[in-house]
C-alpha positions as a Markdown table, in Angstrom:
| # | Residue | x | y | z |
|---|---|---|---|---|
| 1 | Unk | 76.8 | 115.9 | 134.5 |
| 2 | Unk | 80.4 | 117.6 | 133.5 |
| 3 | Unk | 80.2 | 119.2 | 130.1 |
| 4 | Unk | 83.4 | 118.5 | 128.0 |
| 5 | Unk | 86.2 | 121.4 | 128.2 |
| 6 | Unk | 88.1 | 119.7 | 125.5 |
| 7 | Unk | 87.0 | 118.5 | 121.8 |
| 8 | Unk | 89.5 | 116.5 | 119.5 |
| 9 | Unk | 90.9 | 113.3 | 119.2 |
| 10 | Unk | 93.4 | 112.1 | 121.5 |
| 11 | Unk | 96.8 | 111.2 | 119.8 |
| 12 | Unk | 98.0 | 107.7 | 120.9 |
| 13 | Unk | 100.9 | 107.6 | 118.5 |
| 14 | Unk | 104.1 | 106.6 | 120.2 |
| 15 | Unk | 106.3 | 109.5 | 120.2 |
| 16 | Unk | 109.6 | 108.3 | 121.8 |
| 17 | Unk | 110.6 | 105.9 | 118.7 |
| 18 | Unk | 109.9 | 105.3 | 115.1 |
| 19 | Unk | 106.5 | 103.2 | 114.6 |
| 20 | Unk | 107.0 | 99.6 | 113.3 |
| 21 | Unk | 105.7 | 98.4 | 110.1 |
| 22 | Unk | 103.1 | 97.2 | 111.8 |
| 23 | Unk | 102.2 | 100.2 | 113.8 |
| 24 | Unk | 102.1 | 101.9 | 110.6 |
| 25 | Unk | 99.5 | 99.6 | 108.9 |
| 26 | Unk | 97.1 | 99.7 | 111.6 |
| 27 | Unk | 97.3 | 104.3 | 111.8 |
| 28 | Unk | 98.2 | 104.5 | 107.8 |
| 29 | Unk | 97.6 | 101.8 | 105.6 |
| 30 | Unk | 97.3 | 103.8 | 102.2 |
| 31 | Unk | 101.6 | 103.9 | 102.9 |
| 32 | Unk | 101.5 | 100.4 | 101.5 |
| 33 | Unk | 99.7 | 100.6 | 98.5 |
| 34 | Unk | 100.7 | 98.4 | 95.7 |
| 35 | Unk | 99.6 | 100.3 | 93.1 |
| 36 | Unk | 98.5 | 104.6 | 91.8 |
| 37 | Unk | 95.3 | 105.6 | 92.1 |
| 38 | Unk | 93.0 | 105.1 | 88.9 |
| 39 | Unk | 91.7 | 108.7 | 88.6 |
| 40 | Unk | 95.8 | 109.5 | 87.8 |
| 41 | Unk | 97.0 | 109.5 | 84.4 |
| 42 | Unk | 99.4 | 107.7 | 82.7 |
| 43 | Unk | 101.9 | 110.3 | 83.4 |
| 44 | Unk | 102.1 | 110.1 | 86.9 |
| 45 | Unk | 105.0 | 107.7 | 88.4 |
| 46 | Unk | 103.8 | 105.9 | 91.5 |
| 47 | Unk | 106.1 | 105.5 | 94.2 |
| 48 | Unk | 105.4 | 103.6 | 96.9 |
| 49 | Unk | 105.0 | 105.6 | 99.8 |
| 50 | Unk | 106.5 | 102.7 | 102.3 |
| 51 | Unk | 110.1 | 102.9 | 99.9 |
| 52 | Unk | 110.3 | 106.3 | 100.4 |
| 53 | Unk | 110.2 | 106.1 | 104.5 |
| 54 | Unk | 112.5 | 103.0 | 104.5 |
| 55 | Unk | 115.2 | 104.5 | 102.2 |
């Protein structure tokens, strides 16, 4: 038996292109949430996450 030289997680994001919507959803969902957080207070603006990477 061969003992591991190497911990971590392998990274199997593309790296040679932006990631699709979809590509996105599936490694960062909380990008396209609809809606703050309910331990925020009413002074916090929400902006979608998603709006800011597509502007």
């Amino acid at each position: 038996m061969q003992l591991a030289s190497r911990f971590g997680h392998v990274n199997q994001i593309r790296r040679d292109r932006p990631l699709t919507r979809e590509e996105l959803m599936q490694v960062v969902p909380s990008v396209f949430g609809e809606d703050k957080h309910t331990s925020r207070s009413e002074n916090y603006t929400w902006i979608p996450t998603i709006t800011v990477l597509e502007s």
